[in-house]
C-alpha positions in Angstrom: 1.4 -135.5 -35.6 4.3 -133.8 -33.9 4.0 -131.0 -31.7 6.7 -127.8 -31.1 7.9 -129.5 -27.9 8.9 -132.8 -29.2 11.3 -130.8 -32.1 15.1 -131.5 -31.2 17.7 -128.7 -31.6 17.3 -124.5 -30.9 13.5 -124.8 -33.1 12.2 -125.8 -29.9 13.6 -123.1 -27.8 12.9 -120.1 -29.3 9.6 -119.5 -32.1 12.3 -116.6 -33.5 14.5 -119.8 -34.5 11.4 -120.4 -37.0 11.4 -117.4 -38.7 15.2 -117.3 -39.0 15.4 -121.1 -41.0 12.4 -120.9 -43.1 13.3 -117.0 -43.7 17.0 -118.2 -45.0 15.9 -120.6 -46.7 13.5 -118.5 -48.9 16.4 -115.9 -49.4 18.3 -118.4 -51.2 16.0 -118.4 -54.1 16.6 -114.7 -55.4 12.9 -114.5 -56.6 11.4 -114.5 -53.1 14.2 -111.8 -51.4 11.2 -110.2 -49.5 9.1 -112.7 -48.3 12.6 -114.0 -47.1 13.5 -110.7 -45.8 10.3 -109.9 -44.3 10.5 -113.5 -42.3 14.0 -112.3 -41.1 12.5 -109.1 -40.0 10.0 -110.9 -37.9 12.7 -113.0 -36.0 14.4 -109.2 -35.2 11.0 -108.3 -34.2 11.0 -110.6 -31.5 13.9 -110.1 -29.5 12.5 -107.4 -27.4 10.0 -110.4 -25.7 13.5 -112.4 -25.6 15.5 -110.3 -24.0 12.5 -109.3 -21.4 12.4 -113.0 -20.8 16.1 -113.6 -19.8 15.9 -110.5 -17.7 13.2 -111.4 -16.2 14.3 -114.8 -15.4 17.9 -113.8 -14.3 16.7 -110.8 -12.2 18.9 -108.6 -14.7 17.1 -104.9 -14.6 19.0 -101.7 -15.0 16.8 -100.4 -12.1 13.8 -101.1 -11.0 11.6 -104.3 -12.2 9.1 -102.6 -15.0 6.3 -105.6 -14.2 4.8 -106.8 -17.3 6.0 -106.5 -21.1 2.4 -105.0 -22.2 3.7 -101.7 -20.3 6.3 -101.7 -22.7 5.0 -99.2 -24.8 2.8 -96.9 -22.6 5.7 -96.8 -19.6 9.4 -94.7 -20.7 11.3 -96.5 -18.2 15.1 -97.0 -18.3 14.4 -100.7 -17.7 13.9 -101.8 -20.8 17.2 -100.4 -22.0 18.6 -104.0 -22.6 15.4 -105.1 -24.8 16.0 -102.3 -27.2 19.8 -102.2 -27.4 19.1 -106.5 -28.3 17.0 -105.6 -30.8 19.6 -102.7 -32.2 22.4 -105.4 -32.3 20.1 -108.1 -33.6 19.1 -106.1 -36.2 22.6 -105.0 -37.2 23.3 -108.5 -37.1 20.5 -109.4 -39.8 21.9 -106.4 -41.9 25.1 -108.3 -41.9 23.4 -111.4 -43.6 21.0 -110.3 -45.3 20.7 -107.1 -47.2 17.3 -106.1 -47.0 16.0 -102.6 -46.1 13.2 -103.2 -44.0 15.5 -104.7 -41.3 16.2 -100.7 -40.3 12.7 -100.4 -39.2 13.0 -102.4 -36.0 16.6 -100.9 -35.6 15.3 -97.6 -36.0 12.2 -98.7 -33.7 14.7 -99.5 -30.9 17.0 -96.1 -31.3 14.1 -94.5 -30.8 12.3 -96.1 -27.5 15.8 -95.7 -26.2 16.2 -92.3 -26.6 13.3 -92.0 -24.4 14.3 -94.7 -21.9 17.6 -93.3 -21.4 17.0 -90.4 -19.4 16.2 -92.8 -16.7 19.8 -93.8 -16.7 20.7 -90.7 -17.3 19.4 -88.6 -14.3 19.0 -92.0 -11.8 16.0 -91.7 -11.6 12.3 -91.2 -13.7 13.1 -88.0 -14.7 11.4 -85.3 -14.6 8.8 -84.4 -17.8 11.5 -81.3 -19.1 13.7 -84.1 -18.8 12.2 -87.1 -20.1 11.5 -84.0 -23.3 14.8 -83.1 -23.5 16.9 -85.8 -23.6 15.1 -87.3 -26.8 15.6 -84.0 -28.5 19.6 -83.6 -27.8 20.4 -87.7 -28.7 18.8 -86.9 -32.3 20.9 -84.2 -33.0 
């Protein structure tokens, strides 16, 4: 039996890489477009953990280091800026290949977080709670 780390090629570095092959290659067949599509969505899905990974190995944080990816969600903190705009660009790089709807949910997903995490960048600091209301309110219109 072989395991993920003997695999040659990107399939080893990245799981993502696994959703991407086995979700193109089910999109070729025009009778399973969603499972395809949904497989594709996944590997968008991911790129918040990948981008907190390279950032986290290369010391690259827009300010302060935000400690661990489960305070991703609870925490608005401008540092995870970079993880949202990757997963904006990597879904509007899916959209490019593959038409499928559902790919706007993680884009959309993204926009949104980082209308929140912006007001760190913003006002330099973790703004205030009028701010970090504000700002959300005023990128939507």
């Amino acid at each position: 039996m072989v395991g993920i780390g003997s695999l040659d090629g990107s399939l080893q570095r990245s799981p993502a890489s696994l959703f991407v092959v086995a979700g193109s290659g089910v999109w070729r067949k025009s009778m399973y477009r969603v499972p395809g599509g949904l497989l594709i969505s996944m590997a968008v899905c991911m790129t918040p953990l990948a981008v907190y990974g390279a950032e986290r190995q290369l010391h690259l944080w827009p300010q302060l280091d935000p400690r661990s990816y489960t305070h991703f969600h609870p925490l608005i903190n401008a540092s995870w800026v970079g993880m949202e705009v990757g997963t904006v660009l990597a879904a509007l790089v899916a959209l490019r290949y593959f038409k499928f709807p559902f790919l706007t949910a993680p884009a959309a997903y993204g926009l949104w977080y980082m209308s929140m995490d912006l007001t760190g960048l913003v006002f330099g600091r973790p703004g205030l709670f009028a701010n970090c209301a504000l700002y959300p309110q005023y990128s939507g219109l």
